[in-house]
C-alpha positions in Angstrom: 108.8 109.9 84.9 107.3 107.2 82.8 107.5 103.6 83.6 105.4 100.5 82.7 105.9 97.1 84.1 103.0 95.7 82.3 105.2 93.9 79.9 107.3 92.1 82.7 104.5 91.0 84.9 104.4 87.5 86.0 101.7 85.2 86.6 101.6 82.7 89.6 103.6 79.5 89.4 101.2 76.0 90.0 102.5 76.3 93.5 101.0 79.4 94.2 97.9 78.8 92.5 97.4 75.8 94.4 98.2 77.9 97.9 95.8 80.9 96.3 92.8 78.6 95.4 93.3 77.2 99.2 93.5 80.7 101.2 90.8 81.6 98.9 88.5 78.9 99.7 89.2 79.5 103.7 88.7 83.0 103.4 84.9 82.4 101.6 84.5 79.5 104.6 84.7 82.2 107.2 82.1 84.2 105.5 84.6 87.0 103.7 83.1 88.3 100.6 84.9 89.8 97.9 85.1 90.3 94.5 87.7 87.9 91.6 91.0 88.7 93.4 93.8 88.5 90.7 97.4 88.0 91.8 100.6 89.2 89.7 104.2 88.8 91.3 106.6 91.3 91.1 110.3 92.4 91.5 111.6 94.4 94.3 112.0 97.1 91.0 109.1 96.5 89.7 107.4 96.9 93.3 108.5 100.3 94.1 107.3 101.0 90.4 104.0 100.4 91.3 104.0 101.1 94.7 105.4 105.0 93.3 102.2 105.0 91.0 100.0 104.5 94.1 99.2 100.9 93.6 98.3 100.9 89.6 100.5 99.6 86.8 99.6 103.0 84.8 99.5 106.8 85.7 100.1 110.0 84.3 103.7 111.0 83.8 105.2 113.3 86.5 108.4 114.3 88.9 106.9 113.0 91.5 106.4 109.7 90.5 109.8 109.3 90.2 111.1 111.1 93.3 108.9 108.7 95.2 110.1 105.7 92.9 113.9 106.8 94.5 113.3 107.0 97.8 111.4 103.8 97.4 114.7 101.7 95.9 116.7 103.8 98.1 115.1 102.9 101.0 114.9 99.2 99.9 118.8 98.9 98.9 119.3 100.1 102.3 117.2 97.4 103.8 115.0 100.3 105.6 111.9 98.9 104.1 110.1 95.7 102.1 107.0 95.9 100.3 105.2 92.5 101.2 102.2 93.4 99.0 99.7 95.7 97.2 96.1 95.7 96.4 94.1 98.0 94.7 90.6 98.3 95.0 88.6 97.4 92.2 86.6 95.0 90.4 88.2 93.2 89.7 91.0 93.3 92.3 94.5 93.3 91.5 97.2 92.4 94.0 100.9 92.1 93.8 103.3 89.6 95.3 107.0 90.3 95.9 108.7 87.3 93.8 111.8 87.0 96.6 108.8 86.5 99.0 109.2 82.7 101.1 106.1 80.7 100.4 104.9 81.3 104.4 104.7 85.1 103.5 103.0 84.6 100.0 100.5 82.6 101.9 100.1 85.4 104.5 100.4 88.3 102.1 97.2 85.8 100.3 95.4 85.8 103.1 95.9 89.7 103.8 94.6 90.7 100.5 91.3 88.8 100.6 90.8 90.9 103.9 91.6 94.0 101.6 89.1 93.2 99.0 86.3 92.1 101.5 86.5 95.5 102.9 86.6 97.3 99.3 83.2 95.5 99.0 81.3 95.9 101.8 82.5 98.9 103.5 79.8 101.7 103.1 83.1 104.2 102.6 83.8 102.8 99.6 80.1 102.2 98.2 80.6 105.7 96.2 84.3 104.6 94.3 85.0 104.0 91.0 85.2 100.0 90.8 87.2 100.7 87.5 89.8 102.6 88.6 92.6 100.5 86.8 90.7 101.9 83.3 90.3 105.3 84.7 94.0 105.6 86.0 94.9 104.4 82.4 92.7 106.8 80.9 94.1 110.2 82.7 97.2 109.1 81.8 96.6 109.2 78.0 94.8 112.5 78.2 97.9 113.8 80.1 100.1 112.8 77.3 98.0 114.2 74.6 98.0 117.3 76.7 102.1 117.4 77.0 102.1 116.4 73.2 100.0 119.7 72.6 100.8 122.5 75.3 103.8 121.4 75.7 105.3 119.3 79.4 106.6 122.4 81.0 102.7 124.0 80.7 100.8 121.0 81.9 103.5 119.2 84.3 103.7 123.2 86.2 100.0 122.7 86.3 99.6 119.7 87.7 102.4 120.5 90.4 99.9 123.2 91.7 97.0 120.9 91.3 98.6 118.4 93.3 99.7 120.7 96.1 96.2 121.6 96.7 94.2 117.9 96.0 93.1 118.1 99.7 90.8 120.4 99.4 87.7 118.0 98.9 84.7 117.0 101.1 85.3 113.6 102.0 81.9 113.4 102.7 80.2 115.2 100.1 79.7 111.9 98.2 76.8 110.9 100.5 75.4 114.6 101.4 73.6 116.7 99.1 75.8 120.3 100.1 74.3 122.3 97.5 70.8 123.2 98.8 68.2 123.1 95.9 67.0 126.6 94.1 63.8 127.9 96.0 61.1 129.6 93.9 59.4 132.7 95.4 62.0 133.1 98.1 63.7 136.6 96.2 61.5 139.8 96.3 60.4 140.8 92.8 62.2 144.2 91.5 60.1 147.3 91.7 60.9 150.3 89.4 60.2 153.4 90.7 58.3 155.6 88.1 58.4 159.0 87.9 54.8 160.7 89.2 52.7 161.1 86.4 48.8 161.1 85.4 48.0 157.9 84.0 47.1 159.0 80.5 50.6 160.4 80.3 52.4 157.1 82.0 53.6 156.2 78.5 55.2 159.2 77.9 57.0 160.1 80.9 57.2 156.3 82.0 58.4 154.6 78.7 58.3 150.8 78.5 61.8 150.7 76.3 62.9 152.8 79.3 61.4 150.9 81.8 63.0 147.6 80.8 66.2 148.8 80.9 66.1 150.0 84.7 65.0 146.1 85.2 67.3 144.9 83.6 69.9 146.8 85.1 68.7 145.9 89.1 68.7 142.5 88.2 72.4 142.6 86.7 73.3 144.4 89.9 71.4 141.9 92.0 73.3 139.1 90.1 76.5 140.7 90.3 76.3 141.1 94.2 74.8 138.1 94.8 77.3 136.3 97.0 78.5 133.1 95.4 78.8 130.6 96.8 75.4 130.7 98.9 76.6 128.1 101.4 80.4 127.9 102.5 81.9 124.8 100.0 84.3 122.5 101.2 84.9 121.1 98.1 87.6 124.0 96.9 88.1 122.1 93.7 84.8 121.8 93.0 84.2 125.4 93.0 87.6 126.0 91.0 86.2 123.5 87.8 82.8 125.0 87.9 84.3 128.6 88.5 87.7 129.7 87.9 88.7 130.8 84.2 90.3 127.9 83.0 91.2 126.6 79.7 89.2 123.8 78.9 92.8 121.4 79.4 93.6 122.9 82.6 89.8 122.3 84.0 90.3 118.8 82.6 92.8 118.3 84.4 91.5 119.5 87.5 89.1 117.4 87.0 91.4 114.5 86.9 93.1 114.7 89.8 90.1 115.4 92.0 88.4 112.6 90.8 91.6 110.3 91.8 91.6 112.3 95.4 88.0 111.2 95.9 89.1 107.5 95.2 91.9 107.1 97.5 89.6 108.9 100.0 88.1 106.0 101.6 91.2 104.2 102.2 92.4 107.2 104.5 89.0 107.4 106.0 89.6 104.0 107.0 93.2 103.1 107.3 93.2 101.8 110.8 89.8 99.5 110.2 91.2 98.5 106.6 95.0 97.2 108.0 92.9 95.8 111.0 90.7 93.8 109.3 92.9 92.7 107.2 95.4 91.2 109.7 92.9 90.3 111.5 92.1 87.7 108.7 95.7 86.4 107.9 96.3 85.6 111.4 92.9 83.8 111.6 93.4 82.0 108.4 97.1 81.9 108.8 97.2 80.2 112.4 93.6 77.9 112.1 93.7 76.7 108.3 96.8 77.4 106.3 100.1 76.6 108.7 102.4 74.1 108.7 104.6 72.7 111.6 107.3 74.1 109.5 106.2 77.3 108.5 105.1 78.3 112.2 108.3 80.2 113.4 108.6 82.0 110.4 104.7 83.3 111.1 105.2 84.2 114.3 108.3 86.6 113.4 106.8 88.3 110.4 103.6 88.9 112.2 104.6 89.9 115.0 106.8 92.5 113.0 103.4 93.8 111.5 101.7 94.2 114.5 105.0 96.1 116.6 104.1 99.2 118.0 106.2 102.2 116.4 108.0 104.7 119.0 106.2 108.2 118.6 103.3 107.2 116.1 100.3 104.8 115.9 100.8 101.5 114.0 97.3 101.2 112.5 98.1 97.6 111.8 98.2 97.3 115.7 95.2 99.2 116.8 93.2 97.7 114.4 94.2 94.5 115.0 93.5 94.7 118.7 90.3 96.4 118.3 88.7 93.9 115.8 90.0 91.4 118.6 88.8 93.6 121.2 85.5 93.4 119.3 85.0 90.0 118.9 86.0 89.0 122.2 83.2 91.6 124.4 80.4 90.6 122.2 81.1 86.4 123.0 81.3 87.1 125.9 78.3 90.0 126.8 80.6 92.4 127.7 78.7 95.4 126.9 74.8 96.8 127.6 73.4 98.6 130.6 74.3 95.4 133.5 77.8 95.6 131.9 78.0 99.6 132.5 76.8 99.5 135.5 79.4 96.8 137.0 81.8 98.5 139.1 83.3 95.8 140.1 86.9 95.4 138.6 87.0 91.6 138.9 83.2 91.3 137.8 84.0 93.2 134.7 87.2 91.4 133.8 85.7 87.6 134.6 82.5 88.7 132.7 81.0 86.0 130.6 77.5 85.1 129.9 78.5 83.4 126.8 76.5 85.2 124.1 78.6 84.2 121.2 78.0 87.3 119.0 81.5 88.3 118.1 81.7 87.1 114.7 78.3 88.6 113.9 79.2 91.7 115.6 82.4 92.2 113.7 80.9 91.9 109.8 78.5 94.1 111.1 81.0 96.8 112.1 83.7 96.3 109.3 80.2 97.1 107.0 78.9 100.5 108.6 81.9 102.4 110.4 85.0 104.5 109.5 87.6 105.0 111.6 86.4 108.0 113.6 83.1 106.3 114.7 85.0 103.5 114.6 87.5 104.7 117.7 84.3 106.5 119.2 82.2 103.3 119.6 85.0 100.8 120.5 88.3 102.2 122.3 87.0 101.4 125.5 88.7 102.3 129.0 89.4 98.8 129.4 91.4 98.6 126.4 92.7 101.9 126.8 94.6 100.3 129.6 95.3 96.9 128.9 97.3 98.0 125.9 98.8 100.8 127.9 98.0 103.8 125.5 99.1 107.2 127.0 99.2 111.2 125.5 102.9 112.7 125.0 103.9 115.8 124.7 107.9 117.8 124.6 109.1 119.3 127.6 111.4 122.4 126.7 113.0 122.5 130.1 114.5 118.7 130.1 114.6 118.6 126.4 112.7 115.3 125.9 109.1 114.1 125.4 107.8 112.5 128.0 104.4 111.1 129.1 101.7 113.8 129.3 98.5 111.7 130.4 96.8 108.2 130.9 93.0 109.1 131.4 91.6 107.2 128.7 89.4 109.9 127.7 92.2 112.3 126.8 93.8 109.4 124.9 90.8 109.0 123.0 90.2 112.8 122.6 93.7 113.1 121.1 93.2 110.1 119.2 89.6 111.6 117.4 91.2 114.9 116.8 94.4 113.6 115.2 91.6 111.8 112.5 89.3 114.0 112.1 89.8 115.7 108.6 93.2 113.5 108.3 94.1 115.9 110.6 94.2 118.7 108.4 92.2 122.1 108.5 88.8 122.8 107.4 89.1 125.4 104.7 86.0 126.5 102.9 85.3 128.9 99.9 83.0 131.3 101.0 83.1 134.0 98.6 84.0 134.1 94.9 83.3 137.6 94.2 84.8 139.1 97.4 84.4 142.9 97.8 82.8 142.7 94.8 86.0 142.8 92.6 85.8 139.3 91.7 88.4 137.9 94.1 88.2 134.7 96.3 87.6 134.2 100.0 88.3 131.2 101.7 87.9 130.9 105.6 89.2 128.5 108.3 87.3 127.3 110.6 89.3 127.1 113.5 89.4 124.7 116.2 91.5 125.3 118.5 95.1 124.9 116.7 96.3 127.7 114.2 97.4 127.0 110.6 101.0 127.1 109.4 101.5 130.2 108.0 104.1 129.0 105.2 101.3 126.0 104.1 98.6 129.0 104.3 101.2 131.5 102.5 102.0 128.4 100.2 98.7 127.6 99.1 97.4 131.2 98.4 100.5 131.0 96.0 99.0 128.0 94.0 95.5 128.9 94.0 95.9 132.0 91.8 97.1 130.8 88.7 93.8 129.0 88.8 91.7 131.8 89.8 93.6 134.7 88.1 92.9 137.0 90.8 94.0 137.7 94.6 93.4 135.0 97.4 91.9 135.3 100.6 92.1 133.5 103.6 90.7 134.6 106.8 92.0 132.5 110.0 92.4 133.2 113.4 96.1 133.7 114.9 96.9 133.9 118.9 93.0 134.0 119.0 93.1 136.9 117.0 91.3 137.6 113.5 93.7 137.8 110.6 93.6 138.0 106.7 96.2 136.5 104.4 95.9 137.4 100.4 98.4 136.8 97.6 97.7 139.1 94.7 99.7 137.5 92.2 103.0 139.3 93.1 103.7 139.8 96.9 101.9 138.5 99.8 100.3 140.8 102.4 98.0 140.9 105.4 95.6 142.5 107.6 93.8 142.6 111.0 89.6 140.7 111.1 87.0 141.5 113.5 88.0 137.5 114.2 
């Protein structure tokens, strides 16, 4: 799929840049801080175009751009969905307004962004991104092209399939950690040749220097070649496949590519439920104290509320955020935290607490700049607000055929809750052998915690990591509690039994 909408992109009417240059100037008034915010309206066509790209006017041309660019008009033609807006972080920012849009949503969607981009620029998650991601996007896609033009789209579009299908298998937090620990001298024992017995006037002879080299040599090709690498387990899998695996220099390009766009939409997963918070946190605030009318009030209400709905059988992470940030704001004003606080077990004391500090505001920039949304949930979902918005643990019982509630302590919540974010919720996979048994073959292990892997995503990605490597796949995992081995030599899969 290749489609462009950069010749059919609209700039605002005077209306809108009037309403703009007004939300803009609230938004600074409160204290948000972001960088020049740029605003292009859009179709509904045009939308899902961009919205199938991932935000950006300009990618690479694959299937499943266009797959999602279906299901996107699809879905819209069907009125199951409406994209309100998109902004992409960068400096500077780009955001895009639906053009059937009524002016109180333009103002909101407004409102929203600068949110967005005031998070892009102060967030510690998204210190390490590329700020020029709209080039870089660009850029990737004329290297893909020039690749297609040369190898030919079959080669390069089958490539970037199995490239895609494994783009998860990055350190999210390898950006801020040195991982690779730095080469110690002196720490390897020095080679010793043993000579054959001789008097020392006839060393030369029997003990031959040429001869004596050689040995050396030899140990320390041996001590190379069985020198487990990597020293360290690696997280980052696609790391270790660029800097590794027998790739032409295209395909390692590539590679490169599309782990470099996986580290930049990293952050906004990291913080999806902060980011959507914050963000309607602002357009509410801006929205209801600064930019309403009498008229446009109703019409508010509706859309917002619609935003902020909670969603049978998943987390809205407009909502949680939203309440949290409010949550937030509200305990600090008031001094509801601290050791005097914990210690209350009063249930009236706690909820009329109010000693009138006035820190909320403070407390909240403070927050949006330092967490994700881990330590995020860790530090602020409270037992109080764990019951005053009624959260509770599901699960499906077999016998009556229907999921009912499975628990209501808070802590459980918020142990679900953790666990559900940690790693996105996906497994921790770690190279930690590329020269396995010695025959050149890679090992990858799970670290398992508590919940096995899917054998057909395990099975699956075996499959797509040996036309990069070239030679059979490992994964050892526990299953039932039990130690197991999965490889894929190329042809058939197979298995075996671990110590575990």
């Amino acid at each position: 799929m290749s489609l462009t909408v950069q010749s059919r992109r609209q700039s605002l009417t005077p209306e809108l840049t009037r309403l703009n240059r007004e939300i803009e100037e609230h938004a600074r008034e409160y204290g948000l801080d972001f960088y020049e915010t740029f605003f292009e309206i859009l179709d509904f066509e045009e939308m899902n175009m961009v919205a199938a790209y991932g935000g950006f006017p300009n990618r690479y041309p694959h299937w499943k751009f266009g797959m999602e660019y279906e299901r996107l008009n699809k879905s819209y033609a069907y009125g199951l969905h409406k994209i309100y807006e998109m902004v992409i972080n960068n400096d500077p920012c780009y955001a895009y307004l639906l053009e059937c849009n009524h002016l109180v949503d333009q103002k909101l969607v407004m409102a929203h962004v600068y949110g967005h981009c005031d998070f892009f620029k102060n967030n510690i998650w998204f210190s390490k991104t590329n700020r020029k991601m709209m080039d870089t996007m660009a850029n990737h896609a004329t290297k893909v092209r020039k690749y297609i033009d040369k190898y030919g789209l079959d080669a390069v579009e089958s490539f970037i399939d199995i490239c895609l299908s494994i783009d998860d298998l990055i350190d999210h937090h390898s950006v801020f950690i040195e991982r690779k620990a730095k080469p110690r001298e002196g720490t390897e024992e020095p080679i010793i040749i043993k000579k054959i017995a001789s008097s020392e006037y006839m060393d030369d002879f029997i003990n031959p220097k040429e001869f004596m080299d050689q040995q050396k040599q030899k140990l320390e090709e041996e001590r190379q070649r069985r020198r487990r690498f990597p020293e360290q387990p690696q997280k980052d899998i696609l790391l270790f496949l660029i800097e590794h695996g027998p790739l032409e220099n295209w395909q390692r390009d590539i590679l490169w590519m599309i782990r470099e766009e996986a580290y930049y939409f990293a952050p906004q997963a990291q913080t999806k439920i902060m980011n959507e918070g914050w963000a309607t946190y602002w357009h509410a605030k801006i929205m209801t104290e600064r930019a309403l009318n009498d008229a446009e009030v109703i019409d508010f209400a509706d859309h917002h509320s619609g935003t902020v709905a909670a969603h049978p059988g998943q987390i809205n992470p407009y909502r949680l955020g939203f309440e949290l940030w409010k949550d937030i704001e509200d305990r600090w004003n008031k001094g509801k935290f601290g050791k005097d606080y914990d210690e209350c077990d009063d249930y009236i004391s706690k909820r009329e607490w109010d000693i009138g500090l006035g820190l909320g505001r403070e407390k909240i920039f403070e927050t949006r700049r330092v967490h994700n949304d881990i330590t995020f949930i860790d530090a602020f979902f409270t037992e109080e607000f764990c019951h005053e918005h009624k959260f509770f643990t599901y699960h499906f019982n077999a016998e009556r055929g229907v999921y009912e509630i499975a628990d209501r302590n808070w802590k459980s919540v918020k142990h679900k809750l953790l666990f559900s974010l940690t790693n996105f919720g996906q497994p921790f996979i770690y190279v930690t052998d590329g020269n396995f048994e010695n025959r050149g073959e890679l090992l990858l292990e799970h670290r398992h915690e508590g919940i096995d892997l899917r054998i057909d995503y395990a099975k699956d990605t075996l499959r797509n990591l040996y036309p990069i490597w070239s030679r059979p796949v490992h994964l050892k995992t526990l299953v039932e509690g039990k130690g197991k081995m999965f490889t894929f030599d190329g042809e058939k899969h197979s298995e075996r039994k671990t110590d575990g």
